[in-house]
C-alpha positions in Angstrom: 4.5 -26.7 -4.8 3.1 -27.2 -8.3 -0.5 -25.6 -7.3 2.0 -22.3 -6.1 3.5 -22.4 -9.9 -0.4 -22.8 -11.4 -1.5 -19.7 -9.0 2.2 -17.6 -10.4 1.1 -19.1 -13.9 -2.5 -17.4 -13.7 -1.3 -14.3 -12.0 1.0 -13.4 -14.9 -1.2 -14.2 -17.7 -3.6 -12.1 -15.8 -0.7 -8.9 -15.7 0.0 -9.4 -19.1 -4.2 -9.4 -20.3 -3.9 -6.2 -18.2 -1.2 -4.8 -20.2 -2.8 -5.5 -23.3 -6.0 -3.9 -22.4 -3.7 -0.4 -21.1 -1.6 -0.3 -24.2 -4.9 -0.8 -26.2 -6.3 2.4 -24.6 -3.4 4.6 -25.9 -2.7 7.9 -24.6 -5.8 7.4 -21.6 -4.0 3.8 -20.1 -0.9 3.5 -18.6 1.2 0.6 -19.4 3.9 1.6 -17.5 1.8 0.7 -13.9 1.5 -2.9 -15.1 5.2 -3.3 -16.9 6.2 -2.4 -12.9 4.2 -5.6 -11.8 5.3 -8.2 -14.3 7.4 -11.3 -13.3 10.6 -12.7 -14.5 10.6 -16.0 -16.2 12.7 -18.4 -14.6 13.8 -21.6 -15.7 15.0 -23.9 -12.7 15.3 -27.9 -12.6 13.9 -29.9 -9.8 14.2 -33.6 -9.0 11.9 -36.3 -10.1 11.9 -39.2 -7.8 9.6 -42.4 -8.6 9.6 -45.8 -6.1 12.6 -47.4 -7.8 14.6 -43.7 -6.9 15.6 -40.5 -8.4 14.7 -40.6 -12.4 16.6 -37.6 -13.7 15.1 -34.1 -13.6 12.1 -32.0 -14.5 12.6 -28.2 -16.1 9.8 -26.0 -15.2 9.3 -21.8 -15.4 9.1 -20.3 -12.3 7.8 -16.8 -11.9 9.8 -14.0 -10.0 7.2 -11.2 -9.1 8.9 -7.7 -8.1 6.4 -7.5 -4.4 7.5 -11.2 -3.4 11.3 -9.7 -4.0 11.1 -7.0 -1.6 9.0 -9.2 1.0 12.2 -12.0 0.8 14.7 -9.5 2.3 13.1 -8.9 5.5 
């Protein structure tokens, strides 16, 4: 689970370098490909269980890409 958030972590940053590098070309890049890619930020709260039981719970941001969406409802 928490390697799946690193890989979501690293593909965003990698959409939003992209976006920079569009917008920075001006009138020749188109921003508007990438803005279509980025994720929502989502907070959620999971459990955090030691050996003496559960120990309250973690927040951590979750990504929401648009192609995963479409790829759920099937």
């Amino acid at each position: 689970m928490i390697r799946i958030i690193f890989v979501k972590e690293e593909r965003c940053f990698l959409l939003e370098e992209m976006l920079n590098v569009e917008a920075s070309f001006g009138d020749l890049g188109d921003a508007s490909l990438v803005q279509s890619k980025l994720p929502k930020k989502l907070k959620k709260r999971r459990a955090i269980v030691t050996e003496d039981g559960p120990a309250g719970y973690e927040e951590y941001v979750d990504y929401s890409f648009p192609e995963e969406a479409h790829t759920q409802n099937l």
